[in-house]
Structures are given as structure tokens and as C-alpha cells.
Backbone and ligand atoms as CSV (ligand in chain L), in Angstrom:
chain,resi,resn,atom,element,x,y,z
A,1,UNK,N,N,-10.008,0.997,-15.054
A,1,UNK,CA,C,-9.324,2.147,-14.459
A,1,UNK,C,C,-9.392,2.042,-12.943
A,2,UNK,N,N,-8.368,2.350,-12.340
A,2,UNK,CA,C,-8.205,2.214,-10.638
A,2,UNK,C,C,-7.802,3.442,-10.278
A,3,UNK,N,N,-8.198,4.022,-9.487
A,3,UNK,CA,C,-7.638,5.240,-8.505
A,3,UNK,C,C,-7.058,4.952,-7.470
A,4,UNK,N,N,-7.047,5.429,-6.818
A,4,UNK,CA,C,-5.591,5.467,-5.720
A,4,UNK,C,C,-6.413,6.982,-5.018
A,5,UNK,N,N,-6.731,6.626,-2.969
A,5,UNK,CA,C,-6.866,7.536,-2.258
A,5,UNK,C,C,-5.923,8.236,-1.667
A,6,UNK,N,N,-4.719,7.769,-1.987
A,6,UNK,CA,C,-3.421,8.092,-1.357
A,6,UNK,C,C,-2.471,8.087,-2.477
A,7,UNK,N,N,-1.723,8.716,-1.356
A,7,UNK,CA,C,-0.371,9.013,-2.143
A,7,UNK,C,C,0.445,7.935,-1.614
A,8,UNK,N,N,1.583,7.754,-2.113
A,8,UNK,CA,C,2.595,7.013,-1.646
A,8,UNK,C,C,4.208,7.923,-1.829
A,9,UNK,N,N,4.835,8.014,-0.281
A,9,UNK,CA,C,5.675,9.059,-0.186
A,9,UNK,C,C,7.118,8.173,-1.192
A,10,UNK,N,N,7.536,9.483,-2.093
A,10,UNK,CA,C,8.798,8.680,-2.916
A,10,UNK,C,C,9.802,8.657,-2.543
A,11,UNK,N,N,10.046,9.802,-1.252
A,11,UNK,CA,C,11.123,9.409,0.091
A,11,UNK,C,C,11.094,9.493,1.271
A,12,UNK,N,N,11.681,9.123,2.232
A,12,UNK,CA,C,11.860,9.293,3.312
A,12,UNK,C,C,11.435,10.432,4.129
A,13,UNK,N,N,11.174,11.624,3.584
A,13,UNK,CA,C,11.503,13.302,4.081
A,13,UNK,C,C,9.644,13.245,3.904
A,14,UNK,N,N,8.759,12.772,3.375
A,14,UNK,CA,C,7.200,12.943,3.289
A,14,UNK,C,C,6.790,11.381,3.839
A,15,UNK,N,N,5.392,11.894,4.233
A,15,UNK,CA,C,4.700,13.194,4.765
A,15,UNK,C,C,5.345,14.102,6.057
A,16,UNK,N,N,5.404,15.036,6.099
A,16,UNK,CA,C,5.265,15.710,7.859
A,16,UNK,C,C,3.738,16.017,8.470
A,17,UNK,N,N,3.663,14.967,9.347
A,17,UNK,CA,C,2.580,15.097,9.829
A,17,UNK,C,C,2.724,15.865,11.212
A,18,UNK,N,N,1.339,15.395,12.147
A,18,UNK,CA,C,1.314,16.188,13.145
A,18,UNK,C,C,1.898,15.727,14.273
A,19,UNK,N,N,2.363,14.122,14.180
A,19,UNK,CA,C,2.966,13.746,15.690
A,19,UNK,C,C,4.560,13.649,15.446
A,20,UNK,N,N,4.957,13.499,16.881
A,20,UNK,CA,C,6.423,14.431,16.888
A,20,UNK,C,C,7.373,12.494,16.332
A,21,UNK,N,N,6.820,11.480,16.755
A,21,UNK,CA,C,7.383,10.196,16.654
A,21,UNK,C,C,7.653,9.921,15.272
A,22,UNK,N,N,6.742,9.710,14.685
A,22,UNK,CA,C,6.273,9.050,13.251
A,22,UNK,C,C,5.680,10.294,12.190
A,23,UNK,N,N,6.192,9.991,11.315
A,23,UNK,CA,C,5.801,11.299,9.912
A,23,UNK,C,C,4.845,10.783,9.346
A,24,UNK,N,N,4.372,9.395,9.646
A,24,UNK,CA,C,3.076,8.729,8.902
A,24,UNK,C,C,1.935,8.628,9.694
A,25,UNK,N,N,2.313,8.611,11.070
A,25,UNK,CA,C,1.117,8.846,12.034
A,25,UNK,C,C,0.488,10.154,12.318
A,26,UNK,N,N,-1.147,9.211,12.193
A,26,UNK,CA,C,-1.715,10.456,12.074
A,26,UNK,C,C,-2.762,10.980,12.863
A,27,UNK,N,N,-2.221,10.566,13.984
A,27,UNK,CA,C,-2.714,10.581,15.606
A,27,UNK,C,C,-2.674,12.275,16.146
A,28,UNK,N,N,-3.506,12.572,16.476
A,28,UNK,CA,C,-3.575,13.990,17.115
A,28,UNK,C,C,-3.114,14.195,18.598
A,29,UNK,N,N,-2.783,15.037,18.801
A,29,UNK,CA,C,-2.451,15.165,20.303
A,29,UNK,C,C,-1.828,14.663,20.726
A,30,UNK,N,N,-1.361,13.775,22.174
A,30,UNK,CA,C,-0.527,13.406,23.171
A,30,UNK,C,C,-1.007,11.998,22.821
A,31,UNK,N,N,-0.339,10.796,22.418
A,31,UNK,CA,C,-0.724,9.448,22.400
A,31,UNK,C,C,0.351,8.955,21.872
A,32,UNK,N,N,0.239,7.201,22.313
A,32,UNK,CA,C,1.747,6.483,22.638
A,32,UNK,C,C,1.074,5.370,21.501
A,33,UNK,N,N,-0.141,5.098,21.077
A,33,UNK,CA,C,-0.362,4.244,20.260
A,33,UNK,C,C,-0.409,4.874,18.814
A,34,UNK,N,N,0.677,4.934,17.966
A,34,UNK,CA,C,0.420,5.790,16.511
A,34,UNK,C,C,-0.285,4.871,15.298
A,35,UNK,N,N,-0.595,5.209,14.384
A,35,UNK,CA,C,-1.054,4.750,13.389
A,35,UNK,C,C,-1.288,5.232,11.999
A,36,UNK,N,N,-1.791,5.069,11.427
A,36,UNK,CA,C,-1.739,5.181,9.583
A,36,UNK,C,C,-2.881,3.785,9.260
A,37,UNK,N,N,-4.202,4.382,9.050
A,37,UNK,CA,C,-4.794,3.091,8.174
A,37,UNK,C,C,-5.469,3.706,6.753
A,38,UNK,N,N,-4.693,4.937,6.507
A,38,UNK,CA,C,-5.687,5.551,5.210
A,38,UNK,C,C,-4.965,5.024,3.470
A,39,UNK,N,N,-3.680,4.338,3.560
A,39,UNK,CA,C,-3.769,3.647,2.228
A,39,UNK,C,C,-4.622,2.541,1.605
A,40,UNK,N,N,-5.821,3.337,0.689
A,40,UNK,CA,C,-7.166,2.125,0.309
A,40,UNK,C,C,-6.085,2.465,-1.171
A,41,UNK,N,N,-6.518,1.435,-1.721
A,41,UNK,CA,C,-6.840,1.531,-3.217
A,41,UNK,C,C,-7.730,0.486,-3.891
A,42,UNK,N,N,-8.967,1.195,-4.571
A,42,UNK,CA,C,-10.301,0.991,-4.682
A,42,UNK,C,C,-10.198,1.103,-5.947
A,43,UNK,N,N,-11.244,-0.130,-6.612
A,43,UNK,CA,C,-11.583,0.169,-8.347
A,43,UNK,C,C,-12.900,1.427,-8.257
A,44,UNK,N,N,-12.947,1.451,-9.747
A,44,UNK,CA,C,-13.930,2.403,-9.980
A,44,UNK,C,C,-15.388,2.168,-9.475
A,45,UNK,N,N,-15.061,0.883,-9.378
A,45,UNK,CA,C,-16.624,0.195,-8.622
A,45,UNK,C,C,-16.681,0.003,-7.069
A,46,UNK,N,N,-15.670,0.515,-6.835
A,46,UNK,CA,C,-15.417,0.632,-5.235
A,46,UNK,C,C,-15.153,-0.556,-4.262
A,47,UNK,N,N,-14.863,-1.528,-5.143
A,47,UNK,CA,C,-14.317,-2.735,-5.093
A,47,UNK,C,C,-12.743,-2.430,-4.537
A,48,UNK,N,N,-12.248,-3.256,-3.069
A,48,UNK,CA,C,-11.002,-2.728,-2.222
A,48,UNK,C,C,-9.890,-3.793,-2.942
A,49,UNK,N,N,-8.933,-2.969,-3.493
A,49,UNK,CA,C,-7.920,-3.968,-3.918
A,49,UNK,C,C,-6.634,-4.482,-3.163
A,50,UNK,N,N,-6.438,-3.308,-2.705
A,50,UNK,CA,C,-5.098,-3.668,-1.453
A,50,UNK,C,C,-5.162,-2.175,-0.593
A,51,UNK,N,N,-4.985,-2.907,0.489
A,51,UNK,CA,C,-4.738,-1.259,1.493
A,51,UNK,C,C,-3.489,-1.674,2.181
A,52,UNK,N,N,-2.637,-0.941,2.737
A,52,UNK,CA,C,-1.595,-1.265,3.710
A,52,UNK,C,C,-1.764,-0.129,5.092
A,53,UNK,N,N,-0.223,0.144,5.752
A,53,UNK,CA,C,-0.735,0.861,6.674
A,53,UNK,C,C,0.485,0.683,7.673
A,54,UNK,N,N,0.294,1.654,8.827
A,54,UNK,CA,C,1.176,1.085,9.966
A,54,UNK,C,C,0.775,1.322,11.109
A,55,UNK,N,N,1.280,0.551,12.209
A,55,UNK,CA,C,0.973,0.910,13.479
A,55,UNK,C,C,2.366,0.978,14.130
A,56,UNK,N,N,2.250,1.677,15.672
A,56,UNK,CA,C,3.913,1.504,16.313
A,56,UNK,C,C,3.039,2.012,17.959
A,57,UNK,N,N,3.770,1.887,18.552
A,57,UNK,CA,C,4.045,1.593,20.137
A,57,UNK,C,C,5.155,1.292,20.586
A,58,UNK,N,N,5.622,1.350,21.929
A,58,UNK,CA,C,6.689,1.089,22.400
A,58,UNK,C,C,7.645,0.231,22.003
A,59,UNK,N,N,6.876,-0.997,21.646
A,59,UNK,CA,C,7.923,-1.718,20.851
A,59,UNK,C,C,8.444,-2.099,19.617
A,60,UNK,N,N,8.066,-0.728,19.358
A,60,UNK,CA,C,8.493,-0.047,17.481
A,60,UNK,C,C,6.888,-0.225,16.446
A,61,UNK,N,N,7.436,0.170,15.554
A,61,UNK,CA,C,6.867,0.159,14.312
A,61,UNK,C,C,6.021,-1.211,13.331
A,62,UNK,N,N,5.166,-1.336,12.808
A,62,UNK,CA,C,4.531,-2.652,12.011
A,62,UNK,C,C,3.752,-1.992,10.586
A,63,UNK,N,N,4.536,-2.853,9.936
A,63,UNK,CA,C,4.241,-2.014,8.288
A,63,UNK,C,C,3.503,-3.123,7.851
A,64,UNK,N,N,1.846,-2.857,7.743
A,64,UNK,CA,C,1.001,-4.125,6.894
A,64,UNK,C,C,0.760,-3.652,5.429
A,65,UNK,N,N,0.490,-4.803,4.606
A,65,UNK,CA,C,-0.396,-5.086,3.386
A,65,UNK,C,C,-1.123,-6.197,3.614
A,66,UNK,N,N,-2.162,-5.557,2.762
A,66,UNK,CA,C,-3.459,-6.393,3.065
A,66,UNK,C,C,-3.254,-6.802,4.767
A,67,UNK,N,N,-3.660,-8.344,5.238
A,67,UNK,CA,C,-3.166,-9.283,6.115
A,67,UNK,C,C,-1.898,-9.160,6.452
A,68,UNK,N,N,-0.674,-8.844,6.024
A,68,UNK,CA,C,0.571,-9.197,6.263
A,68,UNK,C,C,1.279,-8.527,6.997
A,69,UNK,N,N,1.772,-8.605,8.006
A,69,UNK,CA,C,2.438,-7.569,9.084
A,69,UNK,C,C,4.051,-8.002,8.456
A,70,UNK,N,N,4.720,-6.592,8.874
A,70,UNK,CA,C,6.123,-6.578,8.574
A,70,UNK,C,C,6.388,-6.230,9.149
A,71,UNK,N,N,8.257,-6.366,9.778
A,71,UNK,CA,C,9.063,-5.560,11.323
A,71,UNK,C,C,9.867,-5.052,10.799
A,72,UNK,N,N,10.097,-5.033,9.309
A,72,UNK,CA,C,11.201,-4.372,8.831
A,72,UNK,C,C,11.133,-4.050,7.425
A,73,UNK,N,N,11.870,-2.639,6.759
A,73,UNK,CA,C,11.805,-2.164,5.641
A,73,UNK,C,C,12.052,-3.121,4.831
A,74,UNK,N,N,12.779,-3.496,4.847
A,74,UNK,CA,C,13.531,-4.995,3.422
A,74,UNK,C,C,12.201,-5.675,3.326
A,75,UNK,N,N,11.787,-6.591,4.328
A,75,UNK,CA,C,10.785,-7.854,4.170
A,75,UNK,C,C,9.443,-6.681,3.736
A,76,UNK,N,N,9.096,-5.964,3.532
A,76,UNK,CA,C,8.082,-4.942,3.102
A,76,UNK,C,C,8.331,-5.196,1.654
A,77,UNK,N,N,9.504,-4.585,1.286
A,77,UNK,CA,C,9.960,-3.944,0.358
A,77,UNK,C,C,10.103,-5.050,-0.721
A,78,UNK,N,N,10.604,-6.367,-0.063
A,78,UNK,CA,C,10.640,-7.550,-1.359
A,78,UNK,C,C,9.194,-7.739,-1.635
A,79,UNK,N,N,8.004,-7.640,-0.252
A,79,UNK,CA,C,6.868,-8.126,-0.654
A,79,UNK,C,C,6.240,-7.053,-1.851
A,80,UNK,N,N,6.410,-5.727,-1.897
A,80,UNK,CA,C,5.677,-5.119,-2.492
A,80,UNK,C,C,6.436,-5.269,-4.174
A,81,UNK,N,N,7.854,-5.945,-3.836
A,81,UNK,CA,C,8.581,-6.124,-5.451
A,81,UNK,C,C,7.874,-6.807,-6.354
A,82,UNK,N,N,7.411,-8.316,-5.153
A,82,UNK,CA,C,6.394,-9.334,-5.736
A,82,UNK,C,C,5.154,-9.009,-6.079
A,83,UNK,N,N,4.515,-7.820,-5.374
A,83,UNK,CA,C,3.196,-7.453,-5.994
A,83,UNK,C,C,3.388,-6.671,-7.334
A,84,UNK,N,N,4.369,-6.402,-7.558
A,84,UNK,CA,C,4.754,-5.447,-8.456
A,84,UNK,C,C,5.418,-6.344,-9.445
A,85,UNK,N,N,5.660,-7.282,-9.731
A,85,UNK,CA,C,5.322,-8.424,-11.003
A,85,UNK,C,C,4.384,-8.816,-11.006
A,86,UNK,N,N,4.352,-9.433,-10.032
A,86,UNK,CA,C,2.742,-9.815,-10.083
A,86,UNK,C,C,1.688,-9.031,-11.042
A,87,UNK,N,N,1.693,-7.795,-10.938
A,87,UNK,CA,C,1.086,-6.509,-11.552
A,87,UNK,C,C,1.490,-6.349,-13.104
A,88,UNK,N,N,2.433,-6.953,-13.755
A,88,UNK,CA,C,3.158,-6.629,-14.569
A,88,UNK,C,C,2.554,-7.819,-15.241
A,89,UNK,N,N,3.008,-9.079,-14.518
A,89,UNK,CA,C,2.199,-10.554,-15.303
A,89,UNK,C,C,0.852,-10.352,-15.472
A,90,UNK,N,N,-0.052,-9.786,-14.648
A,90,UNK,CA,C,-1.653,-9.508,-14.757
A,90,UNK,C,C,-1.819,-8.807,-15.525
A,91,UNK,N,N,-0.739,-7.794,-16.364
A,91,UNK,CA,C,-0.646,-6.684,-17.386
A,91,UNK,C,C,-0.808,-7.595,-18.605
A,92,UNK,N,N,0.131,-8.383,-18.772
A,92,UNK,CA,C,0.596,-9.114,-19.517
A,92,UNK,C,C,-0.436,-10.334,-20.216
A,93,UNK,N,N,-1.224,-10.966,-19.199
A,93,UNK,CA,C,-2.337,-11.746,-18.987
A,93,UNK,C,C,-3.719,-11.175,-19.491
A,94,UNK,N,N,-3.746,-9.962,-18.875
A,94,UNK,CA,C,-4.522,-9.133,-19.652
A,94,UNK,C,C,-4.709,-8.937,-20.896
A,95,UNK,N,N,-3.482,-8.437,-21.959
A,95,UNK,CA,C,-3.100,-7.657,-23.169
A,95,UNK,C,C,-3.676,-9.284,-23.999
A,96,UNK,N,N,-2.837,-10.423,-23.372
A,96,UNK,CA,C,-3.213,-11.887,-24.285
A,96,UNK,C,C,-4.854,-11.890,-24.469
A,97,UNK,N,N,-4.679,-11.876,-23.263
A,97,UNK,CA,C,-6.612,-12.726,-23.360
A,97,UNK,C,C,-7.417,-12.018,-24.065
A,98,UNK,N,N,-7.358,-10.603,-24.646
A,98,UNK,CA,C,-8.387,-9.836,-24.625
A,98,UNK,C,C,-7.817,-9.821,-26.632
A,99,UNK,N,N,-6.384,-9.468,-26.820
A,99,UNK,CA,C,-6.495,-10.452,-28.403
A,99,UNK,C,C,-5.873,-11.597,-28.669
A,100,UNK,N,N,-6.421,-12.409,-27.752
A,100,UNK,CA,C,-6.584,-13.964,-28.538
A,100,UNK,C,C,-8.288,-13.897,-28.939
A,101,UNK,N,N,-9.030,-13.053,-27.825
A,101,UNK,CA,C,-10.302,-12.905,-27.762
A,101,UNK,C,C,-10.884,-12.188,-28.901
A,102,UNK,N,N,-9.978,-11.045,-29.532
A,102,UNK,CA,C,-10.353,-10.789,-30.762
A,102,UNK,C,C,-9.883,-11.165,-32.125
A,103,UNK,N,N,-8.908,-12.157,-31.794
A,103,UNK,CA,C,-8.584,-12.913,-32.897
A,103,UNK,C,C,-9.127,-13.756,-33.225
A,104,UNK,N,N,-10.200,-14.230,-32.313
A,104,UNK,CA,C,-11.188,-15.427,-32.607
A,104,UNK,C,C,-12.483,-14.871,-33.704
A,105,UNK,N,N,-12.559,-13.565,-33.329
A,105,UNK,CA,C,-13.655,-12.985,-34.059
A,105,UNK,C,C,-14.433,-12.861,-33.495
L,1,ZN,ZN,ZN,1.841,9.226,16.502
């Protein structure tokens, strides 16, 4: 079982946060450097599985996972498609191993 500390917004219009730039930054007050580093998602053992996040400044916006910096919605968006088979094959990988494992006896 995995939890999830965050939410993940399902459109465009969430979150409204507190700075006037960015709806994901979550910078208080008057500041030109914004950010977002609170997407963890942690097993039950508190083991970190993937976090993402963003930062922006003057010269726009940077959408990470894990390591991976992105400059744009698309190249994000295919990467998280691939984690998201990926997720589906590890589903899949899972369901085998565990009855071939009880088919052995
Ligand atoms: Zn901000």
C-alpha cells in the first residue's frame, strides 16, 4: 500500500495559492524566486518513491520528477505517460510473480 502527501491538481484552475505569479507556488510574501517542493510520495515504510515539483524565476517556469527538469508541459507530460506504463507493467509483473509463486506450492 502507498500513500500519496499530495494531491495532484486534475486541472488547470487548482490550487489557488497565495502568490499572485504561480497557483503552485508556495512562497509567502513579496519574492521573485517561486517554488513547489511538497509532491513526496512515500511507501508505508517511508521509503521515497518519486517526488516532483517546480521552480520559476524570471526566466520562466521548471517542472521536475525525481532528477529530471522539464521547460515544457508536453515533455512533462509524455514523461509521466511513461511512468504510468511503466506502473501498469510493474502491476502486471507483480500479479505473475506472486501466482507463478503460488502455483509452485
Ligand atoms: Zn511565487
Amino acid at each position: 500500500m502507498v500513500q500519496s502527501t499530495a494531491t495532484t491538481p486534475k486541472t488547470t484552475t487548482e490550487p489557488a495559492g497565495p502568490c499572485p505569479n504561480y497557483r503552485d507556488c508556495i512562497e509567502t510574501g513579496p519574492h521573485d524566486h517561486h517554488f513547489n517542493h511538497t509532491l513526496r510520495l512515500r511507501s508505508d515504510s517511508g521509503e521515497l518513491l518519486a517526488d516532483g515539483g517546480m521552480v520559476a524565476d524570471e526566466d520562466g517556469p521548471v517542472v521536475y520528477l525525481r532528477g529530471e527538469d522539464f521547460h515544457d508541459a508536453a515533455s512533462l507530460h509524455a514523461a509521466t505517460a511513461r511512468v504510468r506504463q511503466m506502473l501498469d507493467e510493474l502491476d502486471a509483473m507483480a500479479t505473475r510473480a506472486f501466482a507463478d509463486h503460488e502455483a509452485r506450492g
